[in-house]
C-alpha positions as CSV (number, residue, x, y, z in Angstrom):
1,X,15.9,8.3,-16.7
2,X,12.6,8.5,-14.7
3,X,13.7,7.9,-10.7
4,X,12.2,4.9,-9.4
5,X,11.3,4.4,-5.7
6,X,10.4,1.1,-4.6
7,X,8.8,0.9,-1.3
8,X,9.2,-2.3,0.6
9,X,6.8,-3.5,3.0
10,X,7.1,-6.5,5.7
11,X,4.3,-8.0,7.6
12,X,5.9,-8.1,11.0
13,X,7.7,-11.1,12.5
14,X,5.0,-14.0,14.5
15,X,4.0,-12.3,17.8
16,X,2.2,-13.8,21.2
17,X,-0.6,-12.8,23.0
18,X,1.1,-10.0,24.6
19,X,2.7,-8.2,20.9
20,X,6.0,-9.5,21.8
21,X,7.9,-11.3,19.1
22,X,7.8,-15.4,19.2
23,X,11.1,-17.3,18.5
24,X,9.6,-18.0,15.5
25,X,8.6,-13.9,14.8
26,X,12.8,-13.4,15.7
27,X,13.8,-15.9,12.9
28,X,11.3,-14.7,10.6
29,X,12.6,-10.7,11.0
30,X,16.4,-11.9,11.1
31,X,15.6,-14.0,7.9
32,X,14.1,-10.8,6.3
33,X,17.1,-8.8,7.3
34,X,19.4,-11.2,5.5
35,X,17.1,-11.5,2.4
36,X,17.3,-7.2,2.3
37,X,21.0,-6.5,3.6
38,X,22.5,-5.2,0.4
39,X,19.5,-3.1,-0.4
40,X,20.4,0.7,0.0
41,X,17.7,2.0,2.3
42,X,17.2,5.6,3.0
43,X,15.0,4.8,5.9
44,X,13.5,2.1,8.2
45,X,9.7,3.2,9.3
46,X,7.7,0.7,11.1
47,X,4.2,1.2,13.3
48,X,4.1,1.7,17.1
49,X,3.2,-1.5,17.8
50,X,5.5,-3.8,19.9
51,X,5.8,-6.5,17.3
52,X,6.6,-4.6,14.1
53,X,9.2,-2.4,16.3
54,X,10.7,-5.7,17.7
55,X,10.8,-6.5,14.0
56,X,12.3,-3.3,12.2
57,X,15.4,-3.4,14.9
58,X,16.2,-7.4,14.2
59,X,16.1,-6.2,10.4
60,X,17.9,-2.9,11.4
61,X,20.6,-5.0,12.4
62,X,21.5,-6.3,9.2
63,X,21.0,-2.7,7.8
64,X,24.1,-1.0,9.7
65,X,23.8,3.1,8.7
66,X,20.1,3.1,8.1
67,X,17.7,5.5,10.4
68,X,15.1,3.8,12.2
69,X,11.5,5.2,13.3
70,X,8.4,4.6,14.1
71,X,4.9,6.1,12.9
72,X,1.4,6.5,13.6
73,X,0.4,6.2,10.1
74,X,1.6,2.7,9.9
75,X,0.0,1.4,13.1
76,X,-2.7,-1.7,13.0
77,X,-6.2,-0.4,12.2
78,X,-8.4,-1.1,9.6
79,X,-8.6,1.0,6.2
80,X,-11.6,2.4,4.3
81,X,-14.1,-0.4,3.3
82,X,-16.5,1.0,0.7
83,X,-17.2,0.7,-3.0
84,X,-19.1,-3.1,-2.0
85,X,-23.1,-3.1,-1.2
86,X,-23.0,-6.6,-0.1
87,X,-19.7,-7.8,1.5
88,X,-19.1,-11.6,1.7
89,X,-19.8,-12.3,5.2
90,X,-16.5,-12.6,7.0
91,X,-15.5,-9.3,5.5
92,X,-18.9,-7.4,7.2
93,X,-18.5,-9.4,10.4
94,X,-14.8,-7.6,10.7
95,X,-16.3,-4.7,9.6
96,X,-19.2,-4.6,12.1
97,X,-16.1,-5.4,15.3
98,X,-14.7,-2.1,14.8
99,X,-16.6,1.1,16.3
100,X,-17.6,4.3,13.8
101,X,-15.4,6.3,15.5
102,X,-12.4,3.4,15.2
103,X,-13.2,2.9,11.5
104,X,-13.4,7.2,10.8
105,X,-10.2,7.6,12.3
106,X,-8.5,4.0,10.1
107,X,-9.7,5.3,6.8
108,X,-8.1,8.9,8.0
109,X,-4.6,7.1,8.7
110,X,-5.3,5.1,5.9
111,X,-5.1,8.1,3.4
112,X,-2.6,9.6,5.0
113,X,-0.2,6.6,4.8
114,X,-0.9,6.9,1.0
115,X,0.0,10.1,1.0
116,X,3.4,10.3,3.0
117,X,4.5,6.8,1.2
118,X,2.8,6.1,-1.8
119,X,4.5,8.1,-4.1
120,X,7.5,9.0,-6.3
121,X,10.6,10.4,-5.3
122,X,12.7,13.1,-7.1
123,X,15.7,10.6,-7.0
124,X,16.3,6.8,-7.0
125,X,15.3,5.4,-3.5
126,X,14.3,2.5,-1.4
127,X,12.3,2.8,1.8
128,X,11.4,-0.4,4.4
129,X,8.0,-0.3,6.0
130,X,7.2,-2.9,8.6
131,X,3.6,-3.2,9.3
132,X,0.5,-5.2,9.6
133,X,-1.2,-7.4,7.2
134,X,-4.1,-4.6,6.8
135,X,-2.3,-1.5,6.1
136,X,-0.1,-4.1,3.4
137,X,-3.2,-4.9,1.3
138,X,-4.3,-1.6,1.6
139,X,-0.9,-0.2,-0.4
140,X,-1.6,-3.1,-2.3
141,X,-5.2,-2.1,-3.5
142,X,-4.2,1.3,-4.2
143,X,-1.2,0.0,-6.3
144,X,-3.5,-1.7,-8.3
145,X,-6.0,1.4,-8.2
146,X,-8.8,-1.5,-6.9
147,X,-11.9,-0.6,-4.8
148,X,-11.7,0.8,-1.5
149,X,-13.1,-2.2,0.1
150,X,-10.4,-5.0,-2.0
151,X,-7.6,-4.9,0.2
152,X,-9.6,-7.4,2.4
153,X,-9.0,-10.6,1.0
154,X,-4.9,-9.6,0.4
155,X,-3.0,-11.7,2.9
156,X,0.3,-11.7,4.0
157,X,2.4,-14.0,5.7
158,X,4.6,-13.1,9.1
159,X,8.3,-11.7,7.2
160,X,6.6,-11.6,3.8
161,X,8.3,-9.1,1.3
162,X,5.8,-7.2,-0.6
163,X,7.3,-4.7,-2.9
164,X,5.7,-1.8,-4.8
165,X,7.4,0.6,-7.8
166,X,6.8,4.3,-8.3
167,X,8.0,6.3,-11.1
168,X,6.4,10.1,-11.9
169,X,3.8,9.5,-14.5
170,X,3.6,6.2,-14.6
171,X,1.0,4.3,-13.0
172,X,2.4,1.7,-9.6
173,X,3.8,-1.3,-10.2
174,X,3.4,-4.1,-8.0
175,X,6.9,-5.9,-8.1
176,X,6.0,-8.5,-5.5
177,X,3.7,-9.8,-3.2
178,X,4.2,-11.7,0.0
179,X,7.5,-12.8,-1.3
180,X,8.5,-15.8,1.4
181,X,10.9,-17.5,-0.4
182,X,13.6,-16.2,2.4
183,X,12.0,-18.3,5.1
184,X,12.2,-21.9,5.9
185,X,9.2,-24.2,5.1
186,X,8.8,-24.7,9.1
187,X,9.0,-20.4,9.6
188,X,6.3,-20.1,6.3
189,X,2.4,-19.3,6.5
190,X,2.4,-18.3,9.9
191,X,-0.5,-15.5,10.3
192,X,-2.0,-16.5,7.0
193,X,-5.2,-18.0,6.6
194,X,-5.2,-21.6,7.2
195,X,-7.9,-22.6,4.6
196,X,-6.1,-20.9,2.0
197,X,-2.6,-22.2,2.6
198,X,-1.2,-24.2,-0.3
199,X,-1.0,-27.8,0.5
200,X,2.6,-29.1,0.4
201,X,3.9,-30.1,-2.4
């Protein structure tokens, strides 16, 4: 049997103006805990960032056993953006708010996230990353082996559960994506785009 490691990744919980958690962002990382408690995580990496380390402990908590920690390479900055002459406007007028020297040193973190994460194991594991909606798309695109440039566009809600496979020659499989079916409709679609939220049933 090929090992498979599946690499789980959570947007962080809803945060205020100051990167602490909202009581919404607490229900939303305590829902996420519950959804994942009988998962067997080696490992609980999240970025430096207030509001994804407020999340990974309210998750840890449903997790007893499993190391916690934080890293650089998971922080919130934006990833390479190339392989696209003519970006749709939104997507350039991000681009153009971040410095050269803030995008050099993104697309450096970027890779090396890909490099420390994306990847198969030797043995069967499971490994939680709580993150930002960027770095997310950015596993995503390189899952799907898209352009540099596609992860903009790839959204995830506050507590969604993306979900990504890895087996040694084979290529990634994307299991799930922004997985919110854990949440309740009034803890849903926060931090996604509003025009692009489905209307309610």
């Amino acid at each position: 049997m090929v090992p498979s490691r599946y690499l789980y990744l959570i947007r962080h919980g809803e945060a205020d103006d100051d990167g602490a958690l909202t009581r919404a962002g607490r229900q939303q990382a305590s829902a996420a805990g519950e959804r994942l408690r009988y998962i067997r995580f080696s490992a609980i990496r999240h970025s430096p960032m207030q509001r994804a380390e407020e999340t990974a402990d309210l998750i840890a908590d449903f997790l007893p056993g499993v190391p916690v920690g934080a890293s650089g390479l998971l922080g919130d900055y934006l990833p390479p953006v190339s392989g696209q002459p003519d970006l749709p406007p939104p997507c350039a007028a991000l681009l153009s708010s971040y410095t050269p020297e803030e995008r050099s040193e993104g697309a450096e973190l970027a890779s090396a996230a890909i490099q420390r994460y994306a990847r198969p194991a030797g043995q069967d594991d499971s490994e939680l990353i709580v993150t930002h909606n960027f770095l997310i798309g950015w596993f995503v695109r390189h899952a799907l082996d898209a352009p540099d440039w596609r992860w903009m566009g790839l959204n995830q809600c506050n507590g969604g559960i993306t979900v990504i496979l890895y087996r040694t020659g084979m290529p990634a499989s994307l299991v799930s994506f922004n997985d919110i079916g854990h949440l309740p409709p009034a803890l849903r679609w926060t931090g996604f785009p509003a025009e692009i939220v489905p209307p309610p049933r």
